[in-house]
C-alpha positions as CSV (number, residue, x, y, z in Angstrom):
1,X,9.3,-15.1,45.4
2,X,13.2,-15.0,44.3
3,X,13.3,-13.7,40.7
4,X,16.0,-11.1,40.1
5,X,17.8,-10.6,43.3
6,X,21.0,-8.0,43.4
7,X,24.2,-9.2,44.6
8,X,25.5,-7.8,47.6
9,X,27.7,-5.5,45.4
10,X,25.2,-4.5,43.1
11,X,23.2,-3.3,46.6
12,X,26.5,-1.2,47.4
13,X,26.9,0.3,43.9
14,X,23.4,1.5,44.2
15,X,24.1,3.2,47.8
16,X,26.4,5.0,45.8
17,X,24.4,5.4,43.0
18,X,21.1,6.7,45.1
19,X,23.3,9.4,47.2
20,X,23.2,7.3,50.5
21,X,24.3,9.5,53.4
22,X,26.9,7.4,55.3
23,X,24.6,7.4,58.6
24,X,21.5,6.0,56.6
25,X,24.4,3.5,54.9
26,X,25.4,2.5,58.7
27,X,22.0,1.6,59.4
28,X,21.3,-0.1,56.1
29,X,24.0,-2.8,57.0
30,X,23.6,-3.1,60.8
31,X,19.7,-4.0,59.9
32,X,21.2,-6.2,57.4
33,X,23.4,-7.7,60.0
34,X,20.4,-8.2,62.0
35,X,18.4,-9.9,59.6
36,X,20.9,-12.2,58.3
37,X,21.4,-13.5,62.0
38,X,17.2,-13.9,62.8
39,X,17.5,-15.7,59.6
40,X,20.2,-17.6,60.6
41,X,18.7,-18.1,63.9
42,X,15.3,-19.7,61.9
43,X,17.5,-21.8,59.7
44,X,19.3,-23.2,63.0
45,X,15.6,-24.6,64.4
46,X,14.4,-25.6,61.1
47,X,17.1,-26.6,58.5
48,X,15.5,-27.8,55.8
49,X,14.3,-23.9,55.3
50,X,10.4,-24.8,54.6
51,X,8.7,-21.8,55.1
52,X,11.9,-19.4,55.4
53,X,13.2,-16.6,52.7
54,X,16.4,-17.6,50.6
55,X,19.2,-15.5,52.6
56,X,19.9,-13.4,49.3
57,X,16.8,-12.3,49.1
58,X,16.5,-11.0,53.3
59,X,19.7,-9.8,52.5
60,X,19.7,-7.1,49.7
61,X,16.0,-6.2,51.0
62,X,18.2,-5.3,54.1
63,X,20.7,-3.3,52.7
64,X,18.3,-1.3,50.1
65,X,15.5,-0.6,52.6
66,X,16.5,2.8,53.1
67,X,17.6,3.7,49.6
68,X,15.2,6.6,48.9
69,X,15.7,7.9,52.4
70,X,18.6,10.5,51.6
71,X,16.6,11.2,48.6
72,X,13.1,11.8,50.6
73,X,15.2,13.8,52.9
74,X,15.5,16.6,50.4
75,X,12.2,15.9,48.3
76,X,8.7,16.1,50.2
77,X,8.3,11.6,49.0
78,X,7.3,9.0,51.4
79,X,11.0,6.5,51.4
80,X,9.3,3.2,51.5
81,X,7.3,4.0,48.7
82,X,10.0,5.9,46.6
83,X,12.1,3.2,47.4
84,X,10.2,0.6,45.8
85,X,9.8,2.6,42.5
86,X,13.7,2.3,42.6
87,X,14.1,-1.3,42.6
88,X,11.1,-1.5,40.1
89,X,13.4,0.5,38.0
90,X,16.3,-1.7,38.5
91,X,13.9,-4.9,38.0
92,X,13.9,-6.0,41.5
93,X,9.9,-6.1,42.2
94,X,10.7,-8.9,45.1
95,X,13.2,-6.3,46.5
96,X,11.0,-3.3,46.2
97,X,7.9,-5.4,47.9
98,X,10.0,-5.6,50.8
99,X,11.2,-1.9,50.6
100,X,7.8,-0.7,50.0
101,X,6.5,-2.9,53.8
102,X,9.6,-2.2,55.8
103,X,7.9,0.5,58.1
104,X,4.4,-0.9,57.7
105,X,3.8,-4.4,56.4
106,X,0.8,-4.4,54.5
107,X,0.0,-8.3,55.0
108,X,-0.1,-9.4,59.1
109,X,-0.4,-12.9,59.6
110,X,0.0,-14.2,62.8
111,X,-1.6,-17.9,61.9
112,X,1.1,-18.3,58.9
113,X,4.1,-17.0,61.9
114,X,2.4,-20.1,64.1
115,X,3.5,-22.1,61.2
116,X,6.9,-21.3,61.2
117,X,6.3,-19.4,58.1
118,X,8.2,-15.9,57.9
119,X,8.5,-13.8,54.6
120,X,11.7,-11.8,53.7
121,X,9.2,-8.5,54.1
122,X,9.0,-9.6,57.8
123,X,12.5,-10.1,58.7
124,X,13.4,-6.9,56.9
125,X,10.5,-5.0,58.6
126,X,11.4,-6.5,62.2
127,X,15.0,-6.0,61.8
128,X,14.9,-2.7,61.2
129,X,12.2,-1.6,64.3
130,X,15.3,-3.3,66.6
131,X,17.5,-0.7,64.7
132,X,18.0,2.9,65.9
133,X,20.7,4.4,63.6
134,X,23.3,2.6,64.0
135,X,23.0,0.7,67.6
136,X,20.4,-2.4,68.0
137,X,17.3,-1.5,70.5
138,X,14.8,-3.0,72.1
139,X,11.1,-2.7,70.3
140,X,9.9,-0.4,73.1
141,X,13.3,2.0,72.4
142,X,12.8,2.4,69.3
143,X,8.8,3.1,69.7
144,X,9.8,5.9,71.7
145,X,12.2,7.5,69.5
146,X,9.8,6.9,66.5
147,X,7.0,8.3,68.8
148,X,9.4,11.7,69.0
149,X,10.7,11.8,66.3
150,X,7.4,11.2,63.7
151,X,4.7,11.7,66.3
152,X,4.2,15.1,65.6
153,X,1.8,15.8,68.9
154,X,-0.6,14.2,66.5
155,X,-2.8,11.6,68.8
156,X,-3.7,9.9,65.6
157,X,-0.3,9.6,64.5
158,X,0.5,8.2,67.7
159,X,-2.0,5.3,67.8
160,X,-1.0,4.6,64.4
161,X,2.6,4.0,65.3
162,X,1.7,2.6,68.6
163,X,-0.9,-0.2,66.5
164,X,2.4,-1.1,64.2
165,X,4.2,-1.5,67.2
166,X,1.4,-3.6,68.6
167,X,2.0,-5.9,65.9
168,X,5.7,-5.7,65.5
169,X,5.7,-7.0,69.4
170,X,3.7,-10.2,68.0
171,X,5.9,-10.6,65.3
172,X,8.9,-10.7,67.5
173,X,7.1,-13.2,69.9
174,X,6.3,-15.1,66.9
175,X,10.0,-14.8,65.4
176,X,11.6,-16.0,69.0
177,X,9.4,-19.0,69.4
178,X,11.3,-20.2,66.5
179,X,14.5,-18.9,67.4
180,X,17.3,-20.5,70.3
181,X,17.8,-17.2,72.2
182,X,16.0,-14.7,73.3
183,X,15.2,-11.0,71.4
184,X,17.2,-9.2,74.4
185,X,20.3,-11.3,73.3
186,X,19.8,-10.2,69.5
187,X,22.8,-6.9,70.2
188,X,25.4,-10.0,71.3
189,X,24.5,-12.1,68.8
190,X,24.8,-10.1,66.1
191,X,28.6,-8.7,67.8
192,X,29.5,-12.2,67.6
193,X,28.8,-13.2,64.1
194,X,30.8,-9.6,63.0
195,X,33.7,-11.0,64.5
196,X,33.8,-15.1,63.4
């Protein structure tokens, strides 16, 4: 995919530049945080990188997931979708492909995950469901605060979110088969590689 990839600076400036509420720019880099170590985690088992995302591109999809968010707070816009307009703007159409999936990926392939094949879209999209603000949860956690929070009382809503869910679990299955610790050891792991 690669193409024109920001820097990790240029993904600051545009924080700045979009309005990014410092809450929404916590969560940005914890789920970059996140991603960057499952990526890490891939590269450990298989370190010739065939089938795996370049790190540049996982990470600035990671830190500008959320950059329409403070701006679909005050508008009536979906983020993901505003989002990708952004970086279409800025001529990042990799980046805004992975903006535009990270609460629904439009593309589910389980047979390519058997194969030890993982898009930057993925990681971005499962990093961010392990993500609640700015403290790393477990899928079913954040279900239930996604459930309250966007639910609505809407039973189609619900079985909606509960179906991306559905296949968020079998992406993380997929992910951890792949990966040398376990998805309920994801919160240390990233702790660690803050501090060394």
């Amino acid at each position: 995919m690669g193409g024109n990839i920001p820097t990790r600076e240029q993904c600051l400036t545009l924080m700045e530049q979009y309005g990014m509420l410092a809450n929404i720019r916590a969560h940005s880099l914890l789920v970059t945080r996140v991603a960057e170590v499952l990526l890490n985690g891939l590269m450990a088992g298989n370190p010739s990188g065939v089938g795996l995302p370049e790190k540049e591109l996982v990470q600035a999809g990671a830190l500008l997931h959320d950059i329409a968010k403070t701006i679909c707070l005050n508008q009536d816009c979906l983020h993901a979708q505003k989002g990708r307009d952004i970086c279409l703007e800025h001529g990042y159409p990799a980046i805004g492909e992975i903006v535009c999936e990270h609460v629904l990926l439009k593309e589910f392939s389980p047979e390519r995950y058997a194969q030890g094949i993982f898009y930057a879209k993925e990681i971005v999209y499962y990093a961010d469901k392990r993500v609640c603000h700015d403290t790393i949860v477990s899928i079913e956690e954040r279900l239930t605060y996604i459930l309250e929070r966007y639910g609505n009382n809407d039973e189609e809503r619900f079985q909606r979110i509960r179906d991306n869910f559905r296949r968020c679990r079998i992406l993380e299955d997929s992910l951890f088969s792949r990966i040398h610790f376990a998805p309920e050891e994801l919160a240390e792991r990233v702790a660690d590689s803050a501090r060394g």
